[in-house]
Structure formats: structure tokens, C-alpha cells
C-alpha positions, 0 to 999 in steps of 0.5 A: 518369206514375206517382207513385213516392211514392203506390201504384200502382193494380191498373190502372195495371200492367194498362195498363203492361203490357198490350202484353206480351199482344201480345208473348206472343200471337206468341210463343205462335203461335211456341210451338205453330205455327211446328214443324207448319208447318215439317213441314207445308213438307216439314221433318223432325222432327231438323231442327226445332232448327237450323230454330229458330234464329232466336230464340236467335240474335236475342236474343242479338244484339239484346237486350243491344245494344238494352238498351245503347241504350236505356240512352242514350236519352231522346226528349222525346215517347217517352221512353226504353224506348218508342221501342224497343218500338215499333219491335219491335212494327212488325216483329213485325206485319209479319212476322206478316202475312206468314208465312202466305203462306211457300213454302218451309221457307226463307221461313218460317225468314227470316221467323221471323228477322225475327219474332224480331229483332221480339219481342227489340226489344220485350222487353228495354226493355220489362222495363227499362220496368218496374223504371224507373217503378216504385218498388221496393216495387211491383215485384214487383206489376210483374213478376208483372202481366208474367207474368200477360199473358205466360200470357195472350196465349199462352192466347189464341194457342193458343185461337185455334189450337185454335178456327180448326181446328175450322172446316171451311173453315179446315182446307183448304190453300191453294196453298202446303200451308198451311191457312187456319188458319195464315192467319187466327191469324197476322193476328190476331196481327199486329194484336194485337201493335202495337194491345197495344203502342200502348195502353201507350204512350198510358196509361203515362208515363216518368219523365224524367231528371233536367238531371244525368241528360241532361247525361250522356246527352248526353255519353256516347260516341255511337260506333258500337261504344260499345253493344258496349263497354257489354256486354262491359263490364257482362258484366266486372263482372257481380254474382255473382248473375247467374253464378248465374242464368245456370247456372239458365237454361242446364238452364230454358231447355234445357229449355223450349225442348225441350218446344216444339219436341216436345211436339206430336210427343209428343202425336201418338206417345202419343196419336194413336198416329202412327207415328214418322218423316218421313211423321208430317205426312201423317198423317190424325190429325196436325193433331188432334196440332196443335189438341190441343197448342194445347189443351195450351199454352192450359191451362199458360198460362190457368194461368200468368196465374192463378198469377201473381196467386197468387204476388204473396201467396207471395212476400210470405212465401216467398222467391223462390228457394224459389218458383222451385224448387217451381215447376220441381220440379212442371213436371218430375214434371208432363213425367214423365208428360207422356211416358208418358200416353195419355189426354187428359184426363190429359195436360190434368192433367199439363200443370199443372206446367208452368203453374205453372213459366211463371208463375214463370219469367216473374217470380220469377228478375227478383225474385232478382236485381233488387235487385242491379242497379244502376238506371242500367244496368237496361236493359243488364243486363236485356239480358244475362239474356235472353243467358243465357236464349237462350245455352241455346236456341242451344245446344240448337238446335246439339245436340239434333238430335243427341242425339234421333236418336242417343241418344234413338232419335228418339223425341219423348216421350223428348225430354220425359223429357230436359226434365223431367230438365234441369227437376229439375236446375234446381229444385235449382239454384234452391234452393241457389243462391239462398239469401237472405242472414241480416240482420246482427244 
């Protein structure tokens, strides 16, 4: 157990955080794997949002309802957020393990279902897990150490991406049109997503309630609707300084989640100069549009987890807001010419921004909203800023088929133009928006 009253050591946030790196490690597969495979299983590049729409859908789901009842829990063994992500790290291994082994484009989709519902379990309780045990003058050490393994674990899938196909007998199909690569990535990522989580469950203590604290636990409604009633009920009287939030996030993760779904198709359009269409996975030079975009998002992320560090001492002499809008501003000109590059080297230049922008996004908003939350709901509202973060991600699922065949002549860079647009937009929300309010004098 932490003691609020001493500071907290560099490694003691390095073990409560660490089974974020098995979080962030599938997410990365998803990121940069779980598109090629699609169009590896016969999909079709305008299909790739609705194909995606299990994450949006699972965290909108099951995050806020998770953080509801996490909110509720006390177990004298694994105390309140822990059962939860142990839970999620359980299925998100399984469905790790056996999303290799996907026959068709459906298979792949279901289990990506599962995959999500996995991560969405662990993620939530796991922020919550944070702003409880530690005190609020450590928490922005807290956040940014989450941010750190988030651009870590990513680092590691992607690398791992990259490095399996460079293996000759990795880079062979197996019956079901899947390479080995896929195979070996995948098991890696399973065995690292319940080994990370088990590692900072045994090091990282939960500070007990107090007898008043369980009293109300105890005799709080246990009905099967009263986590839905809890939401819509904290949604009611939500601070203003989550509406604000949420429009930030609806251009920020419109955003991202474009980039992912398109930037190894931008890849093989600028680069590998693969013509664009349906036959595009068949192409020779398609699984080196793969490996170079692992490459890609492997940079963005080792950049990530070193800017993360960086941040803890701007943020002591900057405001969060201001951080946060540089931040997006450099991932937008860093799309820009994302878009438009044919040289590799170059587009490892340009990916930067978007590194920058990550390790922002993964700790920085947390911090200009914190202090407003009141602490015995941290897990339920926690919950509901990832509905704003996966309300844009549904949104974009259902519409950007649509506006990449018919508006944007299905062109993948131009779905990176139509990123850093949204990206820009959201850097002046942040900077406007957020502004920290003048001490009374």
C-alpha cells in the first residue's frame, strides 16, 4: 500500500502502472494489424470503419458500466479496481491467442469484439486505480507514467510487427491466408497482457475504505439497473468541464482513429506507389507497406514514452491546456506532410508530431479535468470520458466509409489530409476552451 503522506518513488509508479504496457501492447497489434488482416481475409479498404467497430462500441458499453461498479466494490483480497482488470486482461489474452487462427473476415471481427470488451474492462479501473492510491500532488507523475508505458507497449508491438516479418518463414501463409507473423505477434501479445497486469496487481496496493466508506457500500442499491442509473445519472450532472472535453475529443479521436485505420494504405499509395483499389493486398510490395508502417508507429510511440517523461517538468510551468494544444498543432503539420511524402526517411521525420501529440493525449486532458471530479465517483466519470473518447470513434466508423469513397475519391492519403484537418481544430479547442481560471485576489 502507498503512503499518501510520503512521496511516492520513481518505482512504485513504474510497478502501478506497469500492466498498462500489457494494455497498450494489444492495442498496438490492434493499431497496426488488425486492418491488413482484414484486407488480408478478403476486406475491402471502404469496409475497414464498420469492420472497426467493435472498439468504439465495447467502450461505450462497457467502460462507464465497469466504472459504475467498480465504484461499488470493495474485495478484502483484490481490493476495488482490481478485480476488474484482471478480468479484462483474461479476455484480452484469450482473444489474443486465438485471433491468428481466423477464417474468415467475420471470425476476426468477433473476436475483435471480445478483444475490445477485454481492454475496455482493464482500461477504465485501471485509470480510477491511479487517482485513488495516489495523492493528488503525485498524480500528475501518475498519468504521465501511464502515457510512458502507453507509447511503450505500442513501441514493442509495432517493433515486434516489424522485426517477425523480416523473417523469411514468418512471412509464409498458413491455411487460412494468414502469415506466420500474425501468429507469433499475437502470442506474444497475450502472454504480455495478463503477465504485465499480474506484476501490478502483486506490487501495488489499494488503499482500503474506510468502516463509513463500507457502510455505504454495503448499503447502496445492488440492483441489477442501478450501474445504468448511476451513469445517466452522473452524465446529469456532469461539470462543465467535461462538455468541454467531450467536444475536444469528438475532432482528437475522429481523428486518430482515421490515421489508424489508413495510414498503412497512405503508406503503400505514397511510397510503394501500390495502386489504389480492392486488389491493393495482393500486391507484392504490400506487406512492406505493413512492416513499414509497424516501423512508423513504433517511432511515434518510442517518442511517445520519452516525451511523456519530458512533460512531467512542462507541466509544472505550463498550463495543460497550452501543452495539449502545441501538442495536436504539431501532429496536424507533422499529417500534412505525412500525406504527401515519398521518402522514407522523411515520413519517419513526420510521424514525430504525432508522438508527441499521443503522449499528450494519453495524460494531459486526465489532468485538466481531474481536479474537478469528485473522488468517490472517479471510476464513473473516468468511464464516461472514455464514452467521449469512443462516441467519435462510432461516429467515424458509421461515416467515414462514406466520405472516403464519395468525397474523398478513395484516396487513403487524403483520409490523412482529412485527420490533420480535424487534429488543427482540436488544438484550438484546447487552447480556448480550457483556459485555467485567474486566482481571486
Amino acid at each position: 500500500m502507498l503512503n499518501k503522506s510520503s512521496k511516492i518513488s520513481f518505482w512504485q509508479l513504474w510497478n502501478m502502472n506497469f500492466g498498462f504496457l500489457g494494455i497498450q501492447y494489444s492495442f498496438g497489434l490492434q493499431q497496426t494489424a488488425i486492418n491488413p488482416i482484414y484486407m488480408l481475409l478478403g476486406a475491402n479498404p471502404d469496409e475497414l470503419p464498420l469492420l472497426n467497430l467493435a472498439g468504439p462500441m465495447t467502450g461505450l458499453l462497457v467502460q462507464p458500466l465497469i466504472g459504475a461498479l467498480s465504484d461499488r466494490t470493495w474485495h478484502p483480497k483484490l481490493g476495488r479496481r482490481k478485480p476488474y482488470f484482471l478480468i479484462g486482461a483474461i479476455l484480452c489474452s484469450l482473444a489474443l491467442f486465438a485471433f491468428p487462427f481466423s477464417s474468415s473476415i467475420w471470425m476476426a471481427a468477433s473476436l475483435l469484439w471480445i478483444l475490445d470488451a477485454g481492454n475496455n474492462t482493464a482500461m477504465e479501473p485501471y485509470r480510477a486505480f491511479v487517482a485513488d492510491v495516489l495523492p493528488e500532488s503525485e498524480q500528475r507523475r501518475g498519468f504521465l507514467i501511464q502515457s510512458f508505458f502507453t507509447g511503450f507497449g505500442i513501441t514493442l508491438a509495432n517493433l515486434c510487427l516489424y522485426f517477425f516479418q523480416k523473417s523469411n518463414w514468418l512471412v509464409q501463409k498458413s491455411e487460412n491466408g494468414l502469415p506466420y507473423w500474425v501468429y507469433v505477434a499475437f502470442i506474444v501479445g497475450g502472454i504480455t497482457s495478463i503477465t504485465t497486469i499480474l506484476w501490478a496487481m502483486y506490487k501495488t496496493k489499494e488503499n482500503p475504505p474506510s468502516d463509513e466508506e463500507l457502510i455505504l457500500l454495503r448499503t447502496e442499491s445492488k440492483g441489477i439497473f442501478s450501474p445504468v442509473i448511476d451513469v445517466f445519472q452522473a452524465i446529469k450532472g456532469m461539470p462543465t468541464v467535461l462538455w468541454k472535453l467531450a467536444l475536444l475529443y469528438l475532432f482528437q479521436w475522429y481523428a486518430l482513429f482515421v490515421y489508424w485505420q489508413f495510414s498503412s494504405l497512405s503508406v503503400a499509395q505514397t511510397i510503394y506507389h501500390i495502386p489504389i483499389g480492392q486488389t491493393m493486398n495482393t500486391h507484392p510490395d504490400f506487406s512492406k507497406a505493413v512492416s513499414f508502417t509497424g516501423l512508423l508507429n513504433a517511432t511515434y510511440n518510442i517518442v511517445t514514452f520519452i516525451v511523456a517523461l519530458l512533460l512531467m517538468r512542462v507541466l509544472s510551468t505550463i498550463s495543460p491546456n497550452r501543452v495539449h494544444a502545441f501538442a495536436l498543432a504539431i501532429a496536424a503539420i507533422g499529417l500534412f506532410h505525412f500525406s504527401i511524402t515519398q521518402n522514407e526517411t522523411m515520413q519517419i521525420i513526420n510521424i514525430v508530431g504525432l508522438g508527441i501529440a499521443w503522449a499528450s493525449i494519453m495524460g494531459v486532458p486526465y489532468l485538466m479535468v481531474v481536479k474537478e471530479l469528485p473522488k468517490e465517483k472517479y471510476g464513473i466519470y473516468m468511464g464516461i470520458i472514455n464514452m467521449m473518447i469512443v462516441i467519435p470513434m462510432i461516429i467515424e466508423t458509421l461515416t467515414f466509409g462514406f466520405i472516403y469513397k464519395y468525397l474523398l475519391g478513395d484516396r487513403p492519403s487524403s483520409a490523412i489530409v482529412f485527420a490533420a484537418v480535424l487534429f488543427s481544430i482540436s488544438a484550438v479547442l484546447s487552447f480556448f476552451l480550457f483556459k485555467p481560471k485567474k486566482a481571486i485576489a
